[in-house]
C-alpha positions in Angstrom: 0.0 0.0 0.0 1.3 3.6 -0.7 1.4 6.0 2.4 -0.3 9.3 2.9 2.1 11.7 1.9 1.4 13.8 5.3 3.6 10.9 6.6 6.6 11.5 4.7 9.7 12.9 5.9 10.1 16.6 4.2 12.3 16.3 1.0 15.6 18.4 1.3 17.9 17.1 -1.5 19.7 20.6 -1.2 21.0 20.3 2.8 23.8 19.0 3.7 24.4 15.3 4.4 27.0 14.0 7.2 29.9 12.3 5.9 29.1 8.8 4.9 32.5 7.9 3.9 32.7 5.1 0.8 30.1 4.1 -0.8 30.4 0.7 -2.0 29.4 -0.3 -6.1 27.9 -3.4 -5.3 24.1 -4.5 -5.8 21.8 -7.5 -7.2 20.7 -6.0 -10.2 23.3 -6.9 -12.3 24.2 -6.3 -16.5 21.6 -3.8 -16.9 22.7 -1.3 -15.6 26.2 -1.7 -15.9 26.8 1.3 -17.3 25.5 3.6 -15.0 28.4 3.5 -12.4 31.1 2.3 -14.9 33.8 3.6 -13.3 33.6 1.3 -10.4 36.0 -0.9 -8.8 35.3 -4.1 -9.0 33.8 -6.4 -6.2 32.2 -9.6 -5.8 29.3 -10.0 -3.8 26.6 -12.8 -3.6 28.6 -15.4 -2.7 32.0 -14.6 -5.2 29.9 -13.7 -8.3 31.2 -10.5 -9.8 28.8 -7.4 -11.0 27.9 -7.1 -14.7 27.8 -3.2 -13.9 31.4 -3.5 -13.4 32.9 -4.4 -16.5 34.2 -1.5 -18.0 37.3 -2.3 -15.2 37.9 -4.9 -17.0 39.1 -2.0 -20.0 36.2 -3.1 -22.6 35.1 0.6 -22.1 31.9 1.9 -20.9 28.7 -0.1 -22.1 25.7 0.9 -23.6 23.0 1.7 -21.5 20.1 -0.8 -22.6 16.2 0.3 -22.7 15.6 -4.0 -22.2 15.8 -3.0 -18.2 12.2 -5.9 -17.6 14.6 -8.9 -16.6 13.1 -9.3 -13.1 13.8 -5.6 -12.3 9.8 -4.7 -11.6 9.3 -1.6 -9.2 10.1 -3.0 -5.4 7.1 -4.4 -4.2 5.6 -2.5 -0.8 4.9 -3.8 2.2 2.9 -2.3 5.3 4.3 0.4 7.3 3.5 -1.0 10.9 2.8 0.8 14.4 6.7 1.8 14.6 6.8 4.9 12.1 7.9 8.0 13.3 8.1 11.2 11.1 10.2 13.6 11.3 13.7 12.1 11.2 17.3 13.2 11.6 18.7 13.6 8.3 21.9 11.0 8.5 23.8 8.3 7.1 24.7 6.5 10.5 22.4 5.5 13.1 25.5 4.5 15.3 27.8 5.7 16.9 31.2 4.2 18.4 29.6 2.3 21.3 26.7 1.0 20.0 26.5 -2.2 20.8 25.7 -5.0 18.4 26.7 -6.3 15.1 27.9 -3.3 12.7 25.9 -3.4 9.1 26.5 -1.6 6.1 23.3 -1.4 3.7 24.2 0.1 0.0 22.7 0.4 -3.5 21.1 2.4 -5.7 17.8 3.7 -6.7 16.5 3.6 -10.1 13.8 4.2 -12.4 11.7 2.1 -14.5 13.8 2.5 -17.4 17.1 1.3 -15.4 18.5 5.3 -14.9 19.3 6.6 -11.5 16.9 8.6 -9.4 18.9 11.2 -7.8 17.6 13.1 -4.9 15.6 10.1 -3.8 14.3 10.0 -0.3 15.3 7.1 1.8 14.1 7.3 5.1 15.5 4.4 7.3 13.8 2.7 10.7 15.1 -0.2 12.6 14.3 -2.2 16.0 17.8 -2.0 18.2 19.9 -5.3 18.9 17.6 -6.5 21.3 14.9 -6.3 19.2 13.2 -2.7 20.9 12.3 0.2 18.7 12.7 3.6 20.0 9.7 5.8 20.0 10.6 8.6 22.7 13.7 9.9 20.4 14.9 8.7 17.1 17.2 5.8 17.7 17.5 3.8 14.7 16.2 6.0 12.4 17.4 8.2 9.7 16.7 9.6 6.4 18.9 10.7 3.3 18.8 11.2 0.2 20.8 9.6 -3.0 23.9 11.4 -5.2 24.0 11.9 -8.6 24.3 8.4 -9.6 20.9 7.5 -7.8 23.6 5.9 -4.5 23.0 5.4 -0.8 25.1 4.1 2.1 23.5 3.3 5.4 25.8 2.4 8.6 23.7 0.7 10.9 23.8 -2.4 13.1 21.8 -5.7 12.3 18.8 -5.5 14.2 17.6 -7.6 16.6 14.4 -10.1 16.9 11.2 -9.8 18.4 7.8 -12.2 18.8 6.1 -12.6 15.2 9.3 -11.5 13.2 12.0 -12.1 11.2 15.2 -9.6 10.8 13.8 -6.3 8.9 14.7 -2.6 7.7 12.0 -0.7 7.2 12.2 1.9 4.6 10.0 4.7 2.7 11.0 6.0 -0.7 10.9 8.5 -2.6 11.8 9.7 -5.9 11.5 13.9 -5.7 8.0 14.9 -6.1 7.3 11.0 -6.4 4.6 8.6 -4.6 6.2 7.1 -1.5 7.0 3.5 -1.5 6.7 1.9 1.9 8.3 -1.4 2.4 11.0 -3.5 4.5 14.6 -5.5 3.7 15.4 -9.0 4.8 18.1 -11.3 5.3 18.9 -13.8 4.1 19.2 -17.7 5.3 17.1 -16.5 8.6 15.2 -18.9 10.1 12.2 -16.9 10.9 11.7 -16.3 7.1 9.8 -19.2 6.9 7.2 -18.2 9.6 7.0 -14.9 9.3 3.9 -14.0 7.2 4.8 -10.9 5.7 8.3 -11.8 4.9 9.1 -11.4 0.7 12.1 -13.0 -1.1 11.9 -10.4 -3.4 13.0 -7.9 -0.8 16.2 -10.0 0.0 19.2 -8.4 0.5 22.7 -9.5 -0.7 24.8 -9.7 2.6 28.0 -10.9 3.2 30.3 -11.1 6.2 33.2 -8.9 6.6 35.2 -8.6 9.4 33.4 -8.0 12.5 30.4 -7.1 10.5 28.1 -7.8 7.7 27.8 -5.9 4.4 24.6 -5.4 3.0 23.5 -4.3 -0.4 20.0 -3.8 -2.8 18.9 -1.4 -5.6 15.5 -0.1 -5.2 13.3 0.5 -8.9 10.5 2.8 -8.0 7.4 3.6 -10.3 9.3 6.7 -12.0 8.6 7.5 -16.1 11.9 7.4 -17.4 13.0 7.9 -21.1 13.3 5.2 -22.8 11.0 2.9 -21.0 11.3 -0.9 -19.9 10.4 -3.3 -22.8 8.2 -6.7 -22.4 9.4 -9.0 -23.4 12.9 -8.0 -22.4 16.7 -8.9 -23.5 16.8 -11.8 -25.6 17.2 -14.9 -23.7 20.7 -16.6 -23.5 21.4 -19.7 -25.5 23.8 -21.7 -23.1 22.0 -24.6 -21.3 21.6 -25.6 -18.1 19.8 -27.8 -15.3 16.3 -27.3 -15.1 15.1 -25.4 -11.4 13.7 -27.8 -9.3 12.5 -26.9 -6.0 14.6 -28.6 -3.2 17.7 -28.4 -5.2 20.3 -27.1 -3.2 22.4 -24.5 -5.2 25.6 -22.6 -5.0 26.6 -19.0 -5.9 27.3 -19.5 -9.9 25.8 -22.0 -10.6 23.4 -22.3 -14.0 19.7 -23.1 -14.4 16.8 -22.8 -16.9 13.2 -22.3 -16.4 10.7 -21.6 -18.1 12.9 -21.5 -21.3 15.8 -18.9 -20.1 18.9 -18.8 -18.0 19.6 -17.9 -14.8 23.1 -17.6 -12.4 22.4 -18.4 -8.8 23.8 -15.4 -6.7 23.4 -16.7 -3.3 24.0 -20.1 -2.0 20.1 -21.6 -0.7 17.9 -24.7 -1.3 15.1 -23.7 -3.6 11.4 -24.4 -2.2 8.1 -23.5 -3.9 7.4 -20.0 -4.5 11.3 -18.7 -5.0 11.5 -19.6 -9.0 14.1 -18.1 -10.4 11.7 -14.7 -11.8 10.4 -14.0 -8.7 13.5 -13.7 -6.8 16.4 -11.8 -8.1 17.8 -11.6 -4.8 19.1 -15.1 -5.5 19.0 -15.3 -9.6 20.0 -13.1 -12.2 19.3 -13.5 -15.7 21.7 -14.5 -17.7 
C-alpha cells in the first residue's frame, strides 16, 4: 500500500548530508545497468559472483546503456508500514555511533527508475528495532533519512537488528523519488530462520549480505514507479542460448551455478535450497538473468 504523503519525511535534496565515507558499487541487479556506475571498482558479492555493472574495469570501455531493463527488475514491491513509524527524522547516514552495541551493518545500492536510470535526490528514510529487538519511540534511535547522489547511490551504517515475537530480521524503509509517490516497504536477510514463519516476509525484498570482518555488508537497488525515457520493454533482452539444469524446488544451489526455467537462463547469486514459490523470476535476490 502507498502511504499518505502527510507521513513523509520533508524532502531536502539541497542540505547537507554527514559524511558517509565510501560508498560501496555493489548490488543485485546486475548487466543492466552496468553502465551507470562504470567507473567502479570491481567487487564480488553474492557469494564470489562478480557485478555485470562492473565491466568497464575490466578496460572493454563503458557499455551501452540498454532500454531491455524488464529482466526481473519490476518496481520493489511495498509492504505495510507497521505501528513503529515516526516522522520527522534526523537527516543521517549512521544511526551509530562508536559504542553502540551490536553487530555493525552496512546497507548500499542504488535507486533507479523504471527505465534502469538513477533517481537522484531520492528520499530514503530508514527505521530499525535495536539489537535486542526494541524500537525507540521517545527519540529517534535507529532511524534516519537521506537522500541519493548523482548516480541514484546510498550508504546506510547501521547495526543488524535484533528479533522480536512474530518477526524475522527487517529494515524498514520509505521512498521516494522527488516529487514522487512514497513506497513503503522493509529488507530481509537472508538464510534467517524466521523467514519461513513470518507471514509478511518477501524474497523479493532480499538483500545481498556478506560477512566482513566483525560485521556484515549489505546491499539492494531499489526500482521505484518513475517514467523514465526510454522505458522498460516486455518482453525483455533476448534470452541466452547456453544450457543448463532445469530449477527444481529442493535443489540445493551454489553461488554461480546455471539453471533454466521456463525456457531462459539464470546464475544463482546466493547459496540456498530452492522451495516452492522462489522460482528463479520472482526472486532476483538469489537469480540473475543470464
Amino acid at each position: 500500500m502507498t502511504p499518505q504523503m502527510d507521513n513523509a519525511t520533508p524532502h531536502e535534496p539541497n542540505a547537507s548530508d554527514e559524511a558517509s565515507g565510501d560508498r560501496r558499487r555493489i548490488s543485485r541487479k546486475g548487466l543492466l545497468k552496468a553502465a551507470l556506475v562504470a567507473s567502479a571498482a570491481p567487487l564480488l558479492a553474492g557469494g564470489g559472483v562478480a557485478l555485470a555493472r562492473d565491466a568497464a574495469a575490466t578496460g572493454d570501455g563503458p557499455l551501452a546503456l540498454t532500454p531491455e531493463c524488464d529482466d526481473g527488475d519490476d518496481t520493489t514491491p511495498p509492504q505495510m508500514e507497521g505501528p513503529y513509524f515516526k516522522p520527522n527524522s534526523p537527516r543521517r547516514t549512521s544511526l551509530v555511533t562508536a559504542g553502540t552495541p551490536g553487530v555493525p551493518l552496512t546497507v548500499s545500492g542504488y535507486v533507479f527508475g523504471r527505465a534502469c536510470r538513477p533517481v537522484s535526490g531520492a528520499l530514503l528514510d530508514f527505521w530499525q528495532a535495536d539489537t535486542n529487538g526494541a524500537y525507540d519511540m521517545v527519540r529517534f534511535d535507529f532511524r534516519g533519512h537521506q537522500f541519493t547522489g548523482a548516480d541514484g547511490s546510498f550508504s546506510l551504517t547501521t547495526i543488524v537488528p535484533g528479533l522480536y515475537p512474530g518477526r524475522t530480521r527487517h529494515i524498514h524503509v520509505k521512498a521516494q523519488a522527488p516529487g514522487g509517490r512514497i513506497l513503503t516497504t522493509q529488507l530481509y536477510f537472508p538464510n534467517e530462520p524466521r523467514n519461513n514463519t513470518d507471514a509478511l516476509f518477501n524474497p523479493r525484498l532480499l538483500m545481498n549480505v556478506r560477512n566482513v570482518g566483525n560485521g556484515r555488508q549489505g546491499t539492494f537497488d531499489f526500482v521505484l514507479d518513475v517514467a523514465q525515457t526510454p522505458g522498460p520493454t516486455d518482453p525483455p533482452t533476448d534470452p541466452p542460448t547456453e544450457p543448463g539444469t532445469s530449477w527444481a524446488a529442493g535443489t540445493s544451489y551454489r553461488a554461480g551455478d546455471r539453471v533454466t526455467y521456463g525456457g531462459v537462463a539464470y546464475r544463482c547469486l546466493q547459496a540456498h535450497q530452492a522451495v516452492s514459490g522462489w522460482e528463479p523470476p520472482h526472486v532476483p535476490a538469489l537469480w540473475e538473468r543470464g
